[in-house]
N, C-alpha and C positions, 0 to 999 in steps of 0.2 A: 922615498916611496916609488914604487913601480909605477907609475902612469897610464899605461897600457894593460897591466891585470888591474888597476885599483876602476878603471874605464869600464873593460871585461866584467868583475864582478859587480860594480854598479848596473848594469844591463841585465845581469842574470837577474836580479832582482826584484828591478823594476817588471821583468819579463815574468819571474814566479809569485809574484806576490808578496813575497818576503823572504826572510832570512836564513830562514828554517829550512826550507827549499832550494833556494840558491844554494844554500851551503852542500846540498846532497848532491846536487846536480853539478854542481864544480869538483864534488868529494873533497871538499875542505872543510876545517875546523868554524863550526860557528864564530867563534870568535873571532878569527881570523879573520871573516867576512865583515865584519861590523865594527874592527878597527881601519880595515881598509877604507869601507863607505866614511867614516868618523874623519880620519886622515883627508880624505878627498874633502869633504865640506869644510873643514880647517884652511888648506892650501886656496881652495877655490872662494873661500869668504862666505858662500850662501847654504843655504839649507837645501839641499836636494831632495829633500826624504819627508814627510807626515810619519811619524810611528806610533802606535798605539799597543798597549796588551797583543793585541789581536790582529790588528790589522798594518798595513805598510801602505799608504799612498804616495805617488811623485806631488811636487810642487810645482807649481809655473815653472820656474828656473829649472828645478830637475827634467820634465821634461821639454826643454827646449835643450839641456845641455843631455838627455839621451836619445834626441834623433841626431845631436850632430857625434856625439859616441858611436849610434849605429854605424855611419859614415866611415868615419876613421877605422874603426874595428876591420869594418871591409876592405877598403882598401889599403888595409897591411895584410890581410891573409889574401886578398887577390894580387898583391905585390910578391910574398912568398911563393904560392902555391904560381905563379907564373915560373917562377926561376926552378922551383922542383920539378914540375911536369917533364921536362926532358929529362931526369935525371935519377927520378923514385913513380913508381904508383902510388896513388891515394893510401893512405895509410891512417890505424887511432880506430877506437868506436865507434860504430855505427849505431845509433837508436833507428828503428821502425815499429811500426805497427801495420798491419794489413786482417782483413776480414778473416775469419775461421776457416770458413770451406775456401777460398781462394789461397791462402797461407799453406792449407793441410793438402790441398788437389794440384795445385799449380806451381806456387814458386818455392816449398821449401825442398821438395825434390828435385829444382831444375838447380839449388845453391851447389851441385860442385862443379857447376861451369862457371858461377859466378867467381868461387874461391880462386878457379886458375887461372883467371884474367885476374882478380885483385886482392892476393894473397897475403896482404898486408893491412888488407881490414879486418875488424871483428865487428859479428853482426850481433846484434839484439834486438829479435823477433820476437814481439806482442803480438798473440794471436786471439783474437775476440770479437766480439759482436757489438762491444762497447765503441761509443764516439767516445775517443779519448783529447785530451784538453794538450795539445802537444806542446806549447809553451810551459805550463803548470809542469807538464811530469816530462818535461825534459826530453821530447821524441824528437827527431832528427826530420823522420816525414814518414806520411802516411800514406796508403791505398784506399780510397776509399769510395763509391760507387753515388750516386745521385745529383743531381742538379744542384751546382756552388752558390750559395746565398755570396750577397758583398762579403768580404770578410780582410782580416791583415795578413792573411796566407796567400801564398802564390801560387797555382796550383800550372798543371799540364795534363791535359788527358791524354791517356796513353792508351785507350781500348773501349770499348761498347759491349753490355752483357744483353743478353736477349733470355727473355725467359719463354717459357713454355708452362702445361698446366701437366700434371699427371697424375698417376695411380696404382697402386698396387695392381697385380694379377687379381690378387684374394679378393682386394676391395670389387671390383667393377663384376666377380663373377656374383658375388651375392646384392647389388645395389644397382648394378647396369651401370649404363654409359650415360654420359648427358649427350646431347645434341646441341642444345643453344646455352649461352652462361645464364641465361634466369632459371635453366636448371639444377642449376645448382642450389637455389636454395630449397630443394628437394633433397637435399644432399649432403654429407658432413666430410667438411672442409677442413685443414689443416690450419689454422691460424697463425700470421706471427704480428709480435706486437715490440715496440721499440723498446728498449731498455731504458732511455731517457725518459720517455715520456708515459710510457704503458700505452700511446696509442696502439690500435691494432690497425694492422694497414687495409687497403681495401683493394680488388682486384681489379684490372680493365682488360676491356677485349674490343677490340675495333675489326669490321671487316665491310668493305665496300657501302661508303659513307654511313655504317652502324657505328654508334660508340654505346661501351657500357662499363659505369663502376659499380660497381654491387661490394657491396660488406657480406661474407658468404657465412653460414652459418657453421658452427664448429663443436665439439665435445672439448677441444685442448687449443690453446693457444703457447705459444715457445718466444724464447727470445733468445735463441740458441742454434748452429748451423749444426750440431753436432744431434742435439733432442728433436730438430726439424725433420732428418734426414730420419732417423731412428722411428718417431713417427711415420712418416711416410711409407716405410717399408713394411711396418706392421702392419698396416691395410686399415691404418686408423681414420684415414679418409683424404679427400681428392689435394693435390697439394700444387702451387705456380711456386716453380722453382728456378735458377739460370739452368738455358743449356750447357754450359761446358759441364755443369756440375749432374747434370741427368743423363747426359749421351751413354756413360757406361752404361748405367743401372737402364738402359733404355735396348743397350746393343746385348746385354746379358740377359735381358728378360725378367730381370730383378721389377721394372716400371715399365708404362703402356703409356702415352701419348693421348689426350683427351681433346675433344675441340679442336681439331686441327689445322682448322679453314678461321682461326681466329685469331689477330694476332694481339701480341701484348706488346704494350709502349717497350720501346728501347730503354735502357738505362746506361748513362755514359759514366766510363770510369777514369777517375785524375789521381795524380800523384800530388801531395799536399805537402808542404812545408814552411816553416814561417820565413820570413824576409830574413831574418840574418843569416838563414842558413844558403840562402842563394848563391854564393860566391864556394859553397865549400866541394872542394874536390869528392870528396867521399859522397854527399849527396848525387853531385852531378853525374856521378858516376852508374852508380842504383838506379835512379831515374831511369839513365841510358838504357839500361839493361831493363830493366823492367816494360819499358815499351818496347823493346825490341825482342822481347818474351813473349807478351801478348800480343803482338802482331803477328806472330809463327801460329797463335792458337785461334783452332778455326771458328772457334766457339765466342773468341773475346775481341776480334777483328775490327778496327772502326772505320768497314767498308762499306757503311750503307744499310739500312733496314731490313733487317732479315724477318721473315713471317716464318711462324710456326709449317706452315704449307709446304716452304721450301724443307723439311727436315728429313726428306730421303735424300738427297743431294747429302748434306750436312751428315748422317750417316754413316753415307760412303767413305765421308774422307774424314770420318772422326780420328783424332789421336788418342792410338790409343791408353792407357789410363799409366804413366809411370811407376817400376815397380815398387811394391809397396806401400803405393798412394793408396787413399781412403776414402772413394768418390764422398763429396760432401755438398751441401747450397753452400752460394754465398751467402753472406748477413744480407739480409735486404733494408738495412741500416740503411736511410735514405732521408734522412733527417736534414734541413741545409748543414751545411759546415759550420757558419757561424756561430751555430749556437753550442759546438763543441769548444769554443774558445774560452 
């Protein structure tokens, strides 16, 4: 018996829940996977495994024998991948996931810089508005936007989004303009609501020791960067969206700029990944790149508080829209992390 895949697949397992899953995420034969675990519990004397119909639990011993599995696992691939770095680039698939309008506006147009530095990865980009479970289905690491609950992910922020509020042309000629956010609930707002949960979120505005959350009143609510953006433009009413994702439609006239003198809370952005995947070349790699992406964009910068006020400045030195790109919002998925695990 292999020692080190029958380790390997014992982890996957413990990590997906079960067998059924391990097995898709290794792309091996179920069988395959459940003689290896069988064989291991044989050699080692104990039961590692709970198995039911349905369900797979660890036992004591299993998991005290897979954090010292995690251990080992690591450092043979940080023993390897030391001796390769002078020798190959990061190479194998790459799983991701990142937000819709961040995926569609920002990084999958900037991927053929990425390919000429590391031409021996293959990506898979999941683009969604969903918090996805990245142990369960196998994700490598994620982009994901909002304040980190504790959790067994590792994360790194690599950016800050700032949103703004705006509007169609059509909307504000036939409804007017607000002046303060409690006018808005004179007003029909764009809603978006979590996928997880159906909450719908609520909006803030802070300016010179003011604060305000209001729940804004709505005809549609979305959980979509794609049906978000598409409302907005129809002048189906006022919408808080990121800057980097409004600057076009703000510099083309497509959206107007609402509340000006009001700012909304920052939201900081982290790259997510589970702990085993900390050691792997091809993450570490991504990551790199990915901060060093959003640090070029003027919009996603984590230099500090930008207010709505300053967005003539921001304007000026907007980038402009990559060709082809689809200006979109991000997901305003701001769920903690944890609860995507």
């Amino acid at each position: 018996m292999d020692k080190l895949q029958a380790m390997e697949v014992f982890v996957q397992v413990v990590d997906a829940g079960g067998f059924t899953r391990a097995a898709e995420n290794m792309q091996l034969p179920k069988a395959t996977v459940s003689t290896l675990i069988r064989n291991l519990e044989s050699e080692l004397a104990v039961k590692l495994l709970n198995r039911t119909t349905r369900h797979v639990s660890v036992t004591a011993d299993g998991a005290a024998y897979y954090e010292r599995c995690l251990s080992i696992l690591a450092d043979v691939k940080d023993a390897e991948e030391s001796l390769s770095r002078t020798r190959a680039s990061p190479s194998g698939r790459l799983r991701v996931d990142v937000p819709t309008g961040m995926g569609r506006g920002i990084i999958i147009p900037a991927l053929p810089q990425f390919f000429e530095r590391y031409p021996d990865i293959e990506l898979e980009i999941g683009c969604s508005d969903r918090l996805v479970e990245l142990v369960e289905e196998g994700i490598d690491c994620a982009v994901r936007g909002g304040e980190l609950a504790d959790s067994n992910l590792i994360a790194r922020r690599v950016g800050v989004m700032h949103f703004i509020t705006v509007a169609a042309p059509g909307y504000l000629a036939r409804h007017g303009r607000p002046q303060h956010p409690n006018d808005l609930l004179q007003h029909r707002c764009i809603n978006y609501f979590s996928s997880k949960t159906g909450k719908i979120y609520e909006w803030d505005f802070a300016r010179e020791g003011e604060r305000f959350q209001i729940r804004v009143p709505g005809r549609v609510a979305v959980n979509d960067a794609d049906a978000y953006i598409a409302a907005s433009l129809s002048g189906m009413g006022i919408a808080q969206m990121s800057l980097f994702a409004a600057q076009p439609m703000l510099l083309s006239g497509q959206m107007e700029m609402v509340l000006e003198d009001w700012c909304v809370d920052p939201v900081p952005v982290h790259v997510v990944y589970p702990q085993n995947r900390h050691l792997s070349a091809k993450v570490r790699v991504f990551v790199e790149w990915i901060a060093e992406l959003f640090s070029a964009h003027d919009a996603l910068r984590g230099d500090g508080k930008r207010c709505p006020a300053m967005l003539g400045t921001i304007k000026a030195k907007a980038l402009p829209a990559p060709a082809g790109a689809v200006p979109l919002p991000i997901s305003l998925e701001m769920q903690p992390l944890a609860d995507s695990l």
